[in-house]
Every structure is written in C-alpha cells, then in structure tokens.
VOBA-1610 file (N, C-alpha, C; in pm, whole numbers, padded with zeros to 5 digits, always signed):
BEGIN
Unk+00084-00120+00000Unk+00000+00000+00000Unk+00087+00125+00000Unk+00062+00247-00109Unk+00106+00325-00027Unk-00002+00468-00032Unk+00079+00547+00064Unk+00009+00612+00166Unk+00039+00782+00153Unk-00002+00864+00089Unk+00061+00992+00059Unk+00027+01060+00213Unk+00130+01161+00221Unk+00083+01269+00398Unk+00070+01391+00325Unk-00035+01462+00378Unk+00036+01621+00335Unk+00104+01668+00368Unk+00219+01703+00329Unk+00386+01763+00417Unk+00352+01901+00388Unk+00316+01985+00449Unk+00325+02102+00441Unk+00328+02180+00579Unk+00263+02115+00687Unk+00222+02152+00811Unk+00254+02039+00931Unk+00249+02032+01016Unk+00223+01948+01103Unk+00333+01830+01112Unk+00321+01724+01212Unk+00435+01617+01249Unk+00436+01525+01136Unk+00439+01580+01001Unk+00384+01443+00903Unk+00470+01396+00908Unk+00629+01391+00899Unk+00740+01283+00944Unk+00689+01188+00989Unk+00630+01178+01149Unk+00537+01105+01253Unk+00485+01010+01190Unk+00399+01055+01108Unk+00289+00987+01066Unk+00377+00900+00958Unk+00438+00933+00888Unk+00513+00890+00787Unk+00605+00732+00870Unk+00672+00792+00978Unk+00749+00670+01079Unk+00648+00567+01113Unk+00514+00595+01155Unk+00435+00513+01231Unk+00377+00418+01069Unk+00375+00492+01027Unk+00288+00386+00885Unk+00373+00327+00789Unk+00491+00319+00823Unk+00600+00253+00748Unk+00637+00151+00860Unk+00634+00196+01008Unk+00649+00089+01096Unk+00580-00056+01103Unk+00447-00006+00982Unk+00357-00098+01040Unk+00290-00152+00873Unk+00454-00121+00806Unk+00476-00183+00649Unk+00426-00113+00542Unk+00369+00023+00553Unk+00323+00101+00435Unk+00432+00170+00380Unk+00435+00165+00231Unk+00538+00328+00209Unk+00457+00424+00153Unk+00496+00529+00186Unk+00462+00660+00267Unk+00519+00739+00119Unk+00490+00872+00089Unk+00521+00938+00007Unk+00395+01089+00030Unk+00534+01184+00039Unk+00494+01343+00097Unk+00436+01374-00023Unk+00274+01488+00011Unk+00241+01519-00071Unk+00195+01655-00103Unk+00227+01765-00220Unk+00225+01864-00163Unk+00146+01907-00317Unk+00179+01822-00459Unk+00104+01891-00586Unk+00015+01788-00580Unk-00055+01826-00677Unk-00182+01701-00698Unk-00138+01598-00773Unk-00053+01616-00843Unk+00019+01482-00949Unk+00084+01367-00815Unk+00107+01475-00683Unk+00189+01327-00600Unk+00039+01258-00544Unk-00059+01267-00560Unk-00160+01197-00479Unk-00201+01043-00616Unk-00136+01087-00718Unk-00189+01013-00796Unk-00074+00840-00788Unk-00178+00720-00757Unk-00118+00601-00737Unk-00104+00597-00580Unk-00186+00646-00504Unk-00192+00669-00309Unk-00292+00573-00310Unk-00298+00487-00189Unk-00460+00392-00145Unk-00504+00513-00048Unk-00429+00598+00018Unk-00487+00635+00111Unk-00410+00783+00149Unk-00470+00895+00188Unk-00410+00990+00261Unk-00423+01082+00409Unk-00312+01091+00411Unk-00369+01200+00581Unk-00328+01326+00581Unk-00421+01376+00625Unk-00397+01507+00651Unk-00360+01563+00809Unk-00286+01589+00805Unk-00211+01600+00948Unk-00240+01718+01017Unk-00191+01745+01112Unk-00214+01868+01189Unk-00158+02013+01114Unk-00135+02128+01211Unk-00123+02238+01132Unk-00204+02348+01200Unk-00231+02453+01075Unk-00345+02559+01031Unk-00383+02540+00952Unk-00568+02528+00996Unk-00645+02449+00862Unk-00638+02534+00796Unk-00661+02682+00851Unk-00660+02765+00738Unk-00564+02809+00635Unk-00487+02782+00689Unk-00305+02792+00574Unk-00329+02645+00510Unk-00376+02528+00566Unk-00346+02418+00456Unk-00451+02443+00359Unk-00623+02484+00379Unk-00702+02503+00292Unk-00664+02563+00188Unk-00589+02681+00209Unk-00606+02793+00074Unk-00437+02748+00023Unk-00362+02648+00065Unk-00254+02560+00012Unk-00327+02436-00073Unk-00391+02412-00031Unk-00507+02290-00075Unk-00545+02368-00220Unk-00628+02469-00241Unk-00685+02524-00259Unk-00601+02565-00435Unk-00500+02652-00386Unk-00399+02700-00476Unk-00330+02612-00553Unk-00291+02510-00514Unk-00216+02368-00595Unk-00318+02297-00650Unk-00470+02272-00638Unk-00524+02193-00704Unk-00540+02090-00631Unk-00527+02077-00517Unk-00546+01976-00443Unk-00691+01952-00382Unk-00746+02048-00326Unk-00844+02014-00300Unk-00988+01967-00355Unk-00934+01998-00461Unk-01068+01921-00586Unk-01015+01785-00578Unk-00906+01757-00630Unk-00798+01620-00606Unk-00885+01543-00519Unk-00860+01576-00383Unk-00908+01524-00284Unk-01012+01468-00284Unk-01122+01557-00290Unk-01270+01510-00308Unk-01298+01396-00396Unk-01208+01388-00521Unk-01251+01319-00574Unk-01205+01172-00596Unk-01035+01194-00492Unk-00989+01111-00421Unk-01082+01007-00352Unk-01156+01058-00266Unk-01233+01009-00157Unk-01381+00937-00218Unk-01440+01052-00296Unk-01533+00961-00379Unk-01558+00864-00457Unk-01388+00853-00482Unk-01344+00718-00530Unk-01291+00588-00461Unk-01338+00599-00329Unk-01292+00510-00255Unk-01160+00538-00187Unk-01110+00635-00266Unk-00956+00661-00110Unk-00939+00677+00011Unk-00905+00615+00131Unk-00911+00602+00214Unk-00828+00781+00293Unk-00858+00829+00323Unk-00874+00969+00424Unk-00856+00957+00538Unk-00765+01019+00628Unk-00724+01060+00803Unk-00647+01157+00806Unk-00741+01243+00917Unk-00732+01407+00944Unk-00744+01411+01074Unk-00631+01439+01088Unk-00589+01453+01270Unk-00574+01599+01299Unk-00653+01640+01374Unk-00644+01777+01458Unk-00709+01872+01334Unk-00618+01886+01276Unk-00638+02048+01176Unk-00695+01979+01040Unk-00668+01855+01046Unk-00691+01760+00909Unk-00846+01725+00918Unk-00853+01676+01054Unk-01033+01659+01119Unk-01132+01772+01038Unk-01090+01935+01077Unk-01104+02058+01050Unk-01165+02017+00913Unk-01063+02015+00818Unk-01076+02035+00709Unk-01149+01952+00643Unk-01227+01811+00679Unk-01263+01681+00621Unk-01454+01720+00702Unk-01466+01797+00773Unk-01582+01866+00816Unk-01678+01971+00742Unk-01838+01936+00742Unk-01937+01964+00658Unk-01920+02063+00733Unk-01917+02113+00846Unk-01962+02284+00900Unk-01861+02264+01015Unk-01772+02400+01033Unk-01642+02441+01115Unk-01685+02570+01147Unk-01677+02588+01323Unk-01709+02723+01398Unk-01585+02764+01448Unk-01629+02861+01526Unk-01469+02929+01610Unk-01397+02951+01521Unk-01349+03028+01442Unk-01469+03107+01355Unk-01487+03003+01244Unk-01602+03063+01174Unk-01653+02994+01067Unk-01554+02965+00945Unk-01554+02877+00873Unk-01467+02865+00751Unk-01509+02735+00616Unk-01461+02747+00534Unk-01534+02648+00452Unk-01400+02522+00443Unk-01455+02424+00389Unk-01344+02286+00403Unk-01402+02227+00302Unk-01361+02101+00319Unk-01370+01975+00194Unk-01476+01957+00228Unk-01518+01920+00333Unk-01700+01904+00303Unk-01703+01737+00297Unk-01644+01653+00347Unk-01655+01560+00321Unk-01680+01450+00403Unk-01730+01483+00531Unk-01759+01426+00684Unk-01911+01497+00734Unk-02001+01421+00759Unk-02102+01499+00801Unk-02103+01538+00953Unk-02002+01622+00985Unk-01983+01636+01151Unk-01973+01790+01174Unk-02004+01867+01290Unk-01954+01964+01307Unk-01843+02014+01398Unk-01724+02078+01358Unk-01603+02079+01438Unk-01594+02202+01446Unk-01550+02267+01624Unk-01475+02358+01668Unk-01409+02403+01677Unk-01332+02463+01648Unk-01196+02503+01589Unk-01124+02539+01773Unk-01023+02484+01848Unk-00936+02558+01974Unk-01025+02569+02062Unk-01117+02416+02029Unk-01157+02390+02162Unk-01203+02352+02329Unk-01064+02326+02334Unk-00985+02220+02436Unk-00842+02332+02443Unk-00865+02439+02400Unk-00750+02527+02435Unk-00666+02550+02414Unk-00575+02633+02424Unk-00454+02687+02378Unk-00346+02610+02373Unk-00245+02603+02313Unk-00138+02514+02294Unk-00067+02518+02435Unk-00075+02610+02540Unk+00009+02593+02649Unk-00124+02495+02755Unk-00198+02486+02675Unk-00306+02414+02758Unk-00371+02273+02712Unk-00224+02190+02609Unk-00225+02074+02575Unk-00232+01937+02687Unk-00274+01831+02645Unk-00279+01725+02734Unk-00253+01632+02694Unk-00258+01530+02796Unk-00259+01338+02733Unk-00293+01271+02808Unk-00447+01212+02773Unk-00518+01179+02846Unk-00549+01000+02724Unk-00608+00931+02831Unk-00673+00801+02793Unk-00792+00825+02777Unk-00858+00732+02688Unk-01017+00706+02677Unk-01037+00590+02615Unk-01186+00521+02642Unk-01212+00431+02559Unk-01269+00450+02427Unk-01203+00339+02353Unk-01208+00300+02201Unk-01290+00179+02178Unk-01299+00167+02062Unk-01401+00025+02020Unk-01292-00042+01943Unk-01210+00009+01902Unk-01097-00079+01848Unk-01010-00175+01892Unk-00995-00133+02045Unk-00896-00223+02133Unk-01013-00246+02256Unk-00957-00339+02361Unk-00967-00371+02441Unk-01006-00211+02552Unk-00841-00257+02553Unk-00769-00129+02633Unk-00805+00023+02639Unk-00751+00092+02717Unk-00805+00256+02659Unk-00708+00301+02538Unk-00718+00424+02501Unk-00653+00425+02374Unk-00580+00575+02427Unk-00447+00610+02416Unk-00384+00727+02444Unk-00386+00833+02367Unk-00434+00984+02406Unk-00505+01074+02279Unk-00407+01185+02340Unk-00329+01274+02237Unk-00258+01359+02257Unk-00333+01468+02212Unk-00384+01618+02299Unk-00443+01747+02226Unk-00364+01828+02223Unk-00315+01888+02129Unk-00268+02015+02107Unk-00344+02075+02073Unk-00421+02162+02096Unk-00498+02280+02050Unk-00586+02212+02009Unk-00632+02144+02033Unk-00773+02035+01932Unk-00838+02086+01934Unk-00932+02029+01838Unk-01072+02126+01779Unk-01176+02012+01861Unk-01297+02084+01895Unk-01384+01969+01922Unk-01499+01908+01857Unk-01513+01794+01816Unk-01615+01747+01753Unk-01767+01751+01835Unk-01847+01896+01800Unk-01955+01903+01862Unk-02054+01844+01820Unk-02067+01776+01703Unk-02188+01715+01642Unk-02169+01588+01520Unk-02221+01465+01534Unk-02140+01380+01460Unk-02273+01335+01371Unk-02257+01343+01250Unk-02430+01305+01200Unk-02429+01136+01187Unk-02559+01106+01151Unk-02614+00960+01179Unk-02495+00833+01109Unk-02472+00911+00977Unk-02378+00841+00947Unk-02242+00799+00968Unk-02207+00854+01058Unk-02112+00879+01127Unk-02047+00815+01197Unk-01969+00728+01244Unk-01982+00594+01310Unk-01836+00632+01462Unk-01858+00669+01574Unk-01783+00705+01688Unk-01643+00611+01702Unk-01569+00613+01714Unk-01473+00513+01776Unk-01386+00522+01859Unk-01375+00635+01911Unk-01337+00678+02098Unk-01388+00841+02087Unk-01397+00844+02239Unk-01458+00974+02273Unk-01327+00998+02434Unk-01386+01146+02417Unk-01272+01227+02559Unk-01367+01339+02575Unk-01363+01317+02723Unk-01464+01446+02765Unk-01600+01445+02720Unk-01689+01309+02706Unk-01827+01277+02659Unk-01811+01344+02487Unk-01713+01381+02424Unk-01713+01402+02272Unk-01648+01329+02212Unk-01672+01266+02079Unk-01622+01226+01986Unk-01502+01270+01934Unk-01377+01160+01996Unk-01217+01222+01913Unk-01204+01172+01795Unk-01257+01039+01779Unk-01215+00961+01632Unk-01358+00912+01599Unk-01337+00978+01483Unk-01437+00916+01426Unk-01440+00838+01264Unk-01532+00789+01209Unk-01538+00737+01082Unk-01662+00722+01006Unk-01631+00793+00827Unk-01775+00740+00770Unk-01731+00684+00667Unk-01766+00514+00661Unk-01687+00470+00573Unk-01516+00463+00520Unk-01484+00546+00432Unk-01350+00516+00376Unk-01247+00677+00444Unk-01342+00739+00542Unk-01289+00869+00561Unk-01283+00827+00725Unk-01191+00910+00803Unk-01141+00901+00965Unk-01114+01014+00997Unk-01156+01088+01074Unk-01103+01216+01163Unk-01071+01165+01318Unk-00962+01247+01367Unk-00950+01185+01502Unk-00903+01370+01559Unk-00930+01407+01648Unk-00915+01560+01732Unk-00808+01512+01786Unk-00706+01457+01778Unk-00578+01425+01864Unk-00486+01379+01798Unk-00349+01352+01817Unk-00269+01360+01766Unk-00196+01186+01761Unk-00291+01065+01674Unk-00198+00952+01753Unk-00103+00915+01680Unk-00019+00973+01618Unk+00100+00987+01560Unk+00225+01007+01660Unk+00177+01049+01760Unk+00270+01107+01898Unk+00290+01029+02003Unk+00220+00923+02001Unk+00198+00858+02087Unk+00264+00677+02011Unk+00316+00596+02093Unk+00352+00477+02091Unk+00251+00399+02041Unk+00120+00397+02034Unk+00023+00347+02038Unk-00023+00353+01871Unk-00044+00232+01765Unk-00065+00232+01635Unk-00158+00170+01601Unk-00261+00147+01732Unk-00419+00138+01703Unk-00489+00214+01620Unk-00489+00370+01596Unk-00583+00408+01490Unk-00484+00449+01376Unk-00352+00403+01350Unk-00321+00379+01185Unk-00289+00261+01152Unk-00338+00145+01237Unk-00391+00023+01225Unk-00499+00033+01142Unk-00597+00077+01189Unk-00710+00066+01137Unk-00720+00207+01041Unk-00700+00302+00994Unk-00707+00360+00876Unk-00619+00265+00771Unk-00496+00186+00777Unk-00421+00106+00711Unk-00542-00019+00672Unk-00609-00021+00671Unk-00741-00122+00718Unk-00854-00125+00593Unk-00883+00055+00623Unk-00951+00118+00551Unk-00891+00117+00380Unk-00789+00150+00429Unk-00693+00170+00276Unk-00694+00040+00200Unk-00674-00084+00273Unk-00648-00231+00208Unk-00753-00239+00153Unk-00889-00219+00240Unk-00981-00226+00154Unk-00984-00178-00007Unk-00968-00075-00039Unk-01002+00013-00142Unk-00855-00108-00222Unk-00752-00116-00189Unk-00693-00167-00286Unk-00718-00350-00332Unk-00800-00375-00237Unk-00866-00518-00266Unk-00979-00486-00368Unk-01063-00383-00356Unk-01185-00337-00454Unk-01155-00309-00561Unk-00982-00282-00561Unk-00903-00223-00735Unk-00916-00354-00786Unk-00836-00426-00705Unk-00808-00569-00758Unk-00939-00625-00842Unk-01038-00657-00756Unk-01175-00690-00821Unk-01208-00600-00894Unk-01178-00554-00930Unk-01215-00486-01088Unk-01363-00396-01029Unk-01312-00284-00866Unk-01408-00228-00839Unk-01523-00299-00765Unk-01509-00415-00777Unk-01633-00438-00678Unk-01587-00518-00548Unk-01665-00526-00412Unk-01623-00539-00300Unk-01562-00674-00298Unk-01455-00684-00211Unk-01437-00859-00190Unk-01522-00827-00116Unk-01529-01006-00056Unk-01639-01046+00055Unk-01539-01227+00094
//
C-alpha cells in the first residue's frame, strides 16, 4: 500500500514513521500529481486555514474530493479533522465538506493548555492514548457517522466509511491502534481495485 501525507504543516514525518512501521510506504504530498497512485491519505495537523487555501492553490483540494469519492481512504488529525468537516465554527470557515460532523476550531485550548489523556475506544480492548494540542472539538457527529473513541463525553475519532477524523494527535503517541485501522480502511479500497471495483467479501 502506499500512503501519501500532506507535508506542508504538522508532524507528518510522525505519521510517515508510524505507517511505514507498520509496512506502508509513505510518500509526501504537496502537488496534486503526487496523490496520484496513493490507497490512502492523511492530513495532518497544522493551520487548517493555511493548509485550505494551500489545498486550494495547488489543485489539491478538488484532487481530494474526488480522491475520496473514489474510494480513497482519508485521516485528518487535529487540523486535518477541520478540514474533512461539513460545518467548522470558532470562527466559521469552509473545508472539503466531506464528513457529516460539526467541528470547533481551539476547543480544548490553547497550545500551552495541551494534554494526554486516555479514553475508551471500540478498536482495542484497552483505553486508547489521545494527545491534544490545541484540538478542535467534535460538537456534532451526524447519523452516518460511526464514533470510535470519545474524551470528555465528545467524539475524538471518528469514521464514515472510507474517511477518519481523530481531534488528537496519535501519531505522537507509541500506540498504532488508529493507523492500524485507517491502514485497514486503505487495504480495503486496494482489494476493490483488484476486483475490478467491486467489493471482496
């Protein structure tokens, strides 16, 4: 599989170490020609608003969309969450539009007012370790929407289908439970190439 990051912002190195740890290769992505031949991409932390109108200016963000509507597998951590969101407050802004959730922009606080806290997941057993830097909060998750750990009674990770937002950072953390499972997401889509588009089973 491999796995494009957006390198423009954020710990994508991180993300890049953890998903090669766990056998993907990885390839930084910054024009729209590098997304082409990816199962899957993430959008990493940052300023959504500097990656949007970077998104925006290169041609990427049409890319994207249509990335995703094609089955590409999608994960947006912190500022990436942001941007993969149907409606974004604190202040208002427009995004990919491609998550039916609503996200807060700095709402869990200021960067000197980061944490690392546990919560439960549906993925593991165990609790799952969530790093916030400045996280945004997921105030509203629509039906389709499917939860897969929460902090502070809100939704950190979530999933619809072939797309994942998580408000925390688990790239930072030892723990490769949720790029386990976006790596998951991605196999899928390249098993569906194989079949000539239609689902294994």
């Amino acid at each position: 599989m491999k796995i494009g990051i957006l390198a423009v912002q954020g710990d994508f190195e991180a993300h890049a170490a953890m998903l090669q740890q766990l056998g993907a290769e990885t390839r930084e992505v910054r024009t729209a020609t590098d997304l082409d031949g990816c199962d899957g991409l993430v959008l990493p932390g940052g300023e959504s608003t500097t990656q949007l109108k970077f998104l925006q200016e290169e041609g990427l963000a049409d890319k994207i969309v249509k990335f995703a509507e094609h089955g590409g597998a999608i994960f947006g951590t912190c500022a990436g969450a942001i941007l993969l969101a149907k409606d974004v407050k604190h202040p208002a802004q427009v995004s990919l539009n491609l998550m039916d959730m609503t996200v807060v922009r700095n709402a869990y606080g200021r960067q000197i007012a980061s944490d690392v806290v546990s919560g439960p997941t549906v993925l593991k057993k165990g609790p799952l370790e969530m790093v916030f830097i400045r996280g945004p909060v997921i105030e509203r998750a629509g039906p389709s929407v499917k939860v897969l750990a929460e902090y502070a009674g809100k939704p950190a990770l979530v999933q619809h289908e072939n797309i994942m937002a998580a408000t925390f950072h688990p790239e930072l953390t030892d723990d490769t439970t949720v790029h386990e499972h976006f790596l998951s997401l991605a196999k899928a889509r390249v098993k569906k190439s194989a079949n000539g588009g239609k689902s294994s089973t």
